[in-house]
N, C-alpha and C positions, 0 to 999 in steps of 0.2 A: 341345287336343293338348299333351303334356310335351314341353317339350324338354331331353334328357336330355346330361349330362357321362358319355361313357359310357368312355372313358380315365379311369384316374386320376389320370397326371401331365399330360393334356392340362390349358391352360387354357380354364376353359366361357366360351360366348361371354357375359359379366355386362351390358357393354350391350346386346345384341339384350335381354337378358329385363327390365332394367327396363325399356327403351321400350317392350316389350310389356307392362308392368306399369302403362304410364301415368307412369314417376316418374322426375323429374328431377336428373338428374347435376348439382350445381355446381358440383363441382371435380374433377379425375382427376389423379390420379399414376402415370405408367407407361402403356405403353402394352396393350390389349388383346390378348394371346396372349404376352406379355412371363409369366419366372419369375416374377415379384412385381407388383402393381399392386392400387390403390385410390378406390376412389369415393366422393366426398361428396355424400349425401342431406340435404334437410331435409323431415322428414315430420309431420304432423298428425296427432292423436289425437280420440277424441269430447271430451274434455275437456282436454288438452292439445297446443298447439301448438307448431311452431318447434322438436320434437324433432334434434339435427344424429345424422347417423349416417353409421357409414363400414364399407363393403363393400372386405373387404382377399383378394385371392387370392393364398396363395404355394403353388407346385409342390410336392408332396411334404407337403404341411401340410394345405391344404385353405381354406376359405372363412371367415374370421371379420368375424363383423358387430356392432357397438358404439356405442354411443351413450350421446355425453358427456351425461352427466346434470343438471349443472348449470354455473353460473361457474366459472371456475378461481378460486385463493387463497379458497374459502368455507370459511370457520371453522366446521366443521358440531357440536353438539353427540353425546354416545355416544348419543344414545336414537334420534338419525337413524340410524348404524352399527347400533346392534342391530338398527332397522328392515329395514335392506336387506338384514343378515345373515339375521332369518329371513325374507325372501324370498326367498334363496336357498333355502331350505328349502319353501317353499310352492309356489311356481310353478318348474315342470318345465321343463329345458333352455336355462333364461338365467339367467345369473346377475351380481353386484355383485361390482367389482374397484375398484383407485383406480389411478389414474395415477402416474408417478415424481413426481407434484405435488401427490399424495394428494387429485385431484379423481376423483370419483366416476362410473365408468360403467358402463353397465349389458351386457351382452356376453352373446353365443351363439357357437358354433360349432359350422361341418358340414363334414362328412369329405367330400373327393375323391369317393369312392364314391357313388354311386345321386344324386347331383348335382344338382337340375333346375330347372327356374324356379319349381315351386309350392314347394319346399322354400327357394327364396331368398323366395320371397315370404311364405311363413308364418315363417320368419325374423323377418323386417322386423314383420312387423303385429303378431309376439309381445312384440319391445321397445314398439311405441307400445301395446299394450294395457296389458304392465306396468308403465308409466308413466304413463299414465294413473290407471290403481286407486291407486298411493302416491301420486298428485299430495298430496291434503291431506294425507298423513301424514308426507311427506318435504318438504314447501313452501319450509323454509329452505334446501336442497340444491338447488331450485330457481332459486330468486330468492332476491336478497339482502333478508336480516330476514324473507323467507317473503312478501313484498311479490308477491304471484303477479301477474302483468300479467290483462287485463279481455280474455279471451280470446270472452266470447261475440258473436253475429253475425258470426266472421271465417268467412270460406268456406275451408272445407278442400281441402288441396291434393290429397287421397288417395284421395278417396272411393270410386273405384270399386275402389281395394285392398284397401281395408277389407269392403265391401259382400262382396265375392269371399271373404273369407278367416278374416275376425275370427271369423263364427260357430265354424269347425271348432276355430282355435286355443284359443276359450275353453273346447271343449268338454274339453281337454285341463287344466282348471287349475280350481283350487274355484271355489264359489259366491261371489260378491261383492258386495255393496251399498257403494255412496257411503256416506261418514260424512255424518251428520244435521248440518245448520247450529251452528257453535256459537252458545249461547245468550248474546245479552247481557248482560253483569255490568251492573246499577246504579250507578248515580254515588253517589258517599258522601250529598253532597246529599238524592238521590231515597230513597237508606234512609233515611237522617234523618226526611224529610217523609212519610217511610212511601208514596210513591207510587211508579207502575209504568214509571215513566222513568228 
């Protein structure tokens, strides 16, 4: 069953639907039914984890949801930028903004209107899927020197959000494949000796 925002200057109840979401609040600023207020999530992806995101409601505005993309002060090269840039152009409804610190995040917004918890919820699972897919392509934006932490075998915190949601959202955005391993360069050495180490 929806549970719908059906005022548009009400504020929607955003805890009742992430605990029905399964997903946990770590931080809150504001209180619930208050003009302005906000929530900190940290969400897991298939491939990436430890995603921070933050659920912001203000009256008259509507629901903006955002997640800091990488470290703050990361010296990112243009070819990361044009990356995100045409993501904004590839996948529908979220897009890349920089902070007053020019750290990168990844952001959606929805109207007051037609409000409801599957709409916070395909929200949410839109930024960790599209963060997920640029993981390799965006990696220095991630982690410093692109040094991506050893994320496999961690048990995901999200699972049953994903399971619930990720198919319809992808169904909304192209086709996508993981980039192929890159290939190891040879040691100077090993071309020398003409061998395949």
């Amino acid at each position: 069953m929806k549970r719908w925002c059906t005022l548009a200057d009400a504020a929607p109840p955003i805890d009742r639907w992430l605990a029905e979401l399964g997903v946990e609040v770590v931080e809150s600023v504001g209180e619930a039914g208050e003009a302005a207020f906000s929530r900190d999530l940290v969400l897991d992806g298939d491939r990436r984890c430890d995603l921070q995101i933050t659920v912001a409601w203000i009256t008259g505005v509507g629901l903006s949801v955002w997640a800091y993309y990488g470290p703050e002060s990361a010296d990112l090269p243009k070819r990361i930028y044009h990356r995100m840039l045409r993501a904004n152009f590839d996948h529908p409804f979220v897009k890349f903004a920089l902070t007053d610190d020019d750290r990168p995040m990844l952001m959606t917004e929805l109207p007051a209107a037609g409000l409801d918890r599957d709409a916070l919820a395909q929200a949410l699972v839109r930024l960790v899927v599209v963060a997920d897919r640029l993981l390799d392509e965006t990696a220095t934006a991630v982690a410093e020197h692109g040094a991506l932490p050893d994320w496999s075998g961690r048990e995901r915190r999200n699972t049953a959000l994903l399971a619930a949601h990720q198919g319809e959202v992808e169904a909304t955005m192209p086709e996508w494949q993981p980039m192929p391993p890159a290939r190891r360069r040879r040691s100077l050495l090993a071309r020398l000796l003409g061998t395949g180490r």
